[in-house]
C-alpha positions as semicolon CSV with decimal commas, in nm:
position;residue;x (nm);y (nm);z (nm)
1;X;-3,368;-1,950;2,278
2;X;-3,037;-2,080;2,192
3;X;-3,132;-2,050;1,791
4;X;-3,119;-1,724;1,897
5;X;-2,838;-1,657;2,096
6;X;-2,634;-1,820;1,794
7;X;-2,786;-1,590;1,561
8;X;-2,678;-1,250;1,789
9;X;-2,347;-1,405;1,808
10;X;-2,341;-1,504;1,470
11;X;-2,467;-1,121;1,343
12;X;-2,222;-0,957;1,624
13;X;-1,905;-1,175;1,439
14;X;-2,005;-1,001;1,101
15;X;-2,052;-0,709;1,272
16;X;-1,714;-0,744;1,452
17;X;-1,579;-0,863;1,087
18;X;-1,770;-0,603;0,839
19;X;-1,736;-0,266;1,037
20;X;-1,342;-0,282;0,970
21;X;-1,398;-0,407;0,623
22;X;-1,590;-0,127;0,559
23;X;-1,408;0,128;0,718
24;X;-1,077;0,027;0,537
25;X;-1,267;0,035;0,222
26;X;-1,413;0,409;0,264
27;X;-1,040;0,499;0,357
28;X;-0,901;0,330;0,049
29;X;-1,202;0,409;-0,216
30;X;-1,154;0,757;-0,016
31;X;-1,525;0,800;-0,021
32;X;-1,601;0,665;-0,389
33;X;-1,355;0,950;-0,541
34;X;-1,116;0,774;-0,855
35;X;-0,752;0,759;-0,752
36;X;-0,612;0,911;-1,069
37;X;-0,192;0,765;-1,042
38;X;0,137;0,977;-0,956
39;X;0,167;1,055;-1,317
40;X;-0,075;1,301;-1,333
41;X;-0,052;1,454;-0,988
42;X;0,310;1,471;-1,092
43;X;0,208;1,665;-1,355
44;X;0,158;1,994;-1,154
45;X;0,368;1,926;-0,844
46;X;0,738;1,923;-0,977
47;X;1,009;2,127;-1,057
48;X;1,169;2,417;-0,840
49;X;0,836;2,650;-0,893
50;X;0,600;2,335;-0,781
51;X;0,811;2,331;-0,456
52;X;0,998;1,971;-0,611
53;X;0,668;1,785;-0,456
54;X;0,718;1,498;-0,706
55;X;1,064;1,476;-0,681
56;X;1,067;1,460;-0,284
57;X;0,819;1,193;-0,332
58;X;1,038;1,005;-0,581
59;X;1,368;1,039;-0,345
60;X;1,168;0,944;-0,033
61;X;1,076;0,569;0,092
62;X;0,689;0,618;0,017
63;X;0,806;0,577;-0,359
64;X;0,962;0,239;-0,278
65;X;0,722;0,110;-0,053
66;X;0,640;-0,214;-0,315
67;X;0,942;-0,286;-0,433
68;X;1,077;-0,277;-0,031
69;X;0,850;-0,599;-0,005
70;X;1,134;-0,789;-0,265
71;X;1,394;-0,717;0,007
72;X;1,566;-0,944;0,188
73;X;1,440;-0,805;0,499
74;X;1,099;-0,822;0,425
75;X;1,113;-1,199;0,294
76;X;1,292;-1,271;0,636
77;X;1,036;-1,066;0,832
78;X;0,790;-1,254;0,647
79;X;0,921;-1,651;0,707
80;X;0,974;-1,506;1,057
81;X;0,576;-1,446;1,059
82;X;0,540;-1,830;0,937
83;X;0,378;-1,745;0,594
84;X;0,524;-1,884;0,317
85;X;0,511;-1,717;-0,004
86;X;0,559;-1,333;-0,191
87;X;0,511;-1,033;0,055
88;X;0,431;-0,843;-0,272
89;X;0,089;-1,066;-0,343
90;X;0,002;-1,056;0,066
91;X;-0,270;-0,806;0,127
92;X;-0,176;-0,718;0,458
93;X;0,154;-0,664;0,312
94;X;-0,029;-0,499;0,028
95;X;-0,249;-0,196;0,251
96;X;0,076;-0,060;0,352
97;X;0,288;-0,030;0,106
98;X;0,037;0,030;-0,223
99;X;-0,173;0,281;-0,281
100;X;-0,556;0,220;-0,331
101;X;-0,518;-0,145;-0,194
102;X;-0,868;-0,283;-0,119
103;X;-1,056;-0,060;-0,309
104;X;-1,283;-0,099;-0,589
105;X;-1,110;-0,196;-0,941
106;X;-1,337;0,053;-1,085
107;X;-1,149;0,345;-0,897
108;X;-0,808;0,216;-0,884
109;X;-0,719;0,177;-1,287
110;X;-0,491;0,454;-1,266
111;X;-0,227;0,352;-1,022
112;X;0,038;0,150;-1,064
113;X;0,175;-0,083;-0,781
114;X;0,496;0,037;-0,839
115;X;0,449;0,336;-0,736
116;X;0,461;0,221;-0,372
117;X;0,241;0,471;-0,170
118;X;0,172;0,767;-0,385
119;X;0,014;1,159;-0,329
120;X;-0,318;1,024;-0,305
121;X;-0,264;0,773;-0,019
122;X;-0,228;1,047;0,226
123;X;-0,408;1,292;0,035
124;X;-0,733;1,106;-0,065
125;X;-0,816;0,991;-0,426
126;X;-0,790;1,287;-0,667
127;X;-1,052;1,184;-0,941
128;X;-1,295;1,514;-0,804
129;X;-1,027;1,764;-0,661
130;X;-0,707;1,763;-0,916
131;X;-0,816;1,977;-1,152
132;X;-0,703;2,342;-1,096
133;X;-0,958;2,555;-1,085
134;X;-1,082;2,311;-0,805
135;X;-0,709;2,313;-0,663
136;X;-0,693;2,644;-0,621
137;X;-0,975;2,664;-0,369
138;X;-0,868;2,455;-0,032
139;X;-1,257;2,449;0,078
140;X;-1,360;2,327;-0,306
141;X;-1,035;2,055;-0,307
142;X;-1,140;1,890;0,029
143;X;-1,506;1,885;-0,057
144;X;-1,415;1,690;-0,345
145;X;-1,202;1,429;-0,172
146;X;-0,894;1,618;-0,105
147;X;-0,766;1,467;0,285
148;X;-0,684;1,780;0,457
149;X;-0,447;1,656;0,748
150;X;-0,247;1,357;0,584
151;X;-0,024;1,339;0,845
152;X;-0,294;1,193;1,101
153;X;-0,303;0,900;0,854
154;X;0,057;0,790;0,901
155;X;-0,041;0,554;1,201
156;X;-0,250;0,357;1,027
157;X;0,033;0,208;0,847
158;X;0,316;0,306;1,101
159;X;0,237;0,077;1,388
160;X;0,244;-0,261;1,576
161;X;0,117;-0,455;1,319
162;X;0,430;-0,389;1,120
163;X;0,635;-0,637;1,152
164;X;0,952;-0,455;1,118
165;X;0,773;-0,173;1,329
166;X;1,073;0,005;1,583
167;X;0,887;0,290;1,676
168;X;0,711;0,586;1,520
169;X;0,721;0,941;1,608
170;X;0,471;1,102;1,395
171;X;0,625;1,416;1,415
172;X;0,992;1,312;1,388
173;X;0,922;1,149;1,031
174;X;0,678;1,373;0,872
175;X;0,923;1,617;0,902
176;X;1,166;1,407;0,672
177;X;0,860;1,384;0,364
178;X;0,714;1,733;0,422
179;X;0,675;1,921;0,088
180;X;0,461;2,194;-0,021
181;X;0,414;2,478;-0,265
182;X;0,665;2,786;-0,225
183;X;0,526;3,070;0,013
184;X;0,308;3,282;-0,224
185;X;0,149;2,988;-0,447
């Protein structure tokens, strides 16, 4: 009897350990869809006709979300955690502030680290929807991996767990990275 007891308790720890494992990986592998980089999102959405998508991106602190792990700040935060070391090899560091982090290799060779949190963090991995035929058609884009309402993944990132975390009105700061295509595309 008490073989088994260990073994339920054993099985509910994986269980208590996996089922976040593997719902962080479906988020970041955004269902098996290849994230495809900023480059080539970029390579539609920017300029004045494109609504200045990319450049919003670029201006905002998404874009710098890597290279804010270098600060000063964060190394402080981080001491102030007791770890010793680089935020920018932590992974817990890392799911916040790089796109794609925690997903398969195989679906990730496109980004770049640098690029902080890029389009396809809040928009799902592009590999199936950023062609344009498929962009073109909302219904086709989301069936292929295109994330619909971005915005309800900003607290997954923008909470307690943050070290540096002061509060987070969803609505408040998606209103400072909003961009979209001019009225009539």
């Amino acid at each position: 009897m008490r073989k088994l007891i260990l073994i339920a308790l054993a099985l509910g720890m994986i269980g208590m350990v996996l089922i976040p494992v593997l719902a962080e990986a479906e988020e970041g592998e955004a269902a098996g869809h290849a994230y495809i980089g900023v480059k080539r999102c970029g390579m539609c959405h920017k300029g004045d006709k494109n609504g200045n998508i990319l450049e919003t991106w670029e201006a905002g602190p998404h874009a710098k979300a890597y290279a804010t792990l270098a600060s000063e700040e964060a190394k402080a935060a981080y001491t102030e955690m007791g770890k010793e070391g680089n935020p920018q090899e932590d992974p817990a560091c890392l799911k916040c502030h790089v796109t794609g982090h925690g997903a398969d290799a195989a679906l990730t060779g496109k980004l770049d680290m640098a690029n902080g949190i890029s389009c396809e963090a809040c928009h799902g991995a592009g590999g199936d929807y950023w062609k344009k035929n498929i962009m073109e058609d909302r219904e086709q884009s989301i069936a292929n991996g295109m994330v619909a309402a971005p915005k309800e993944h900003c607290v997954s990132c923008h909470n307690e767990e943050s070290p540096t975390f002061k509060g987070f009105e969803v609505e408040e700061y998606y209103s400072k990275i909003i961009h979209s295509l001019p009225e009539g595309e």
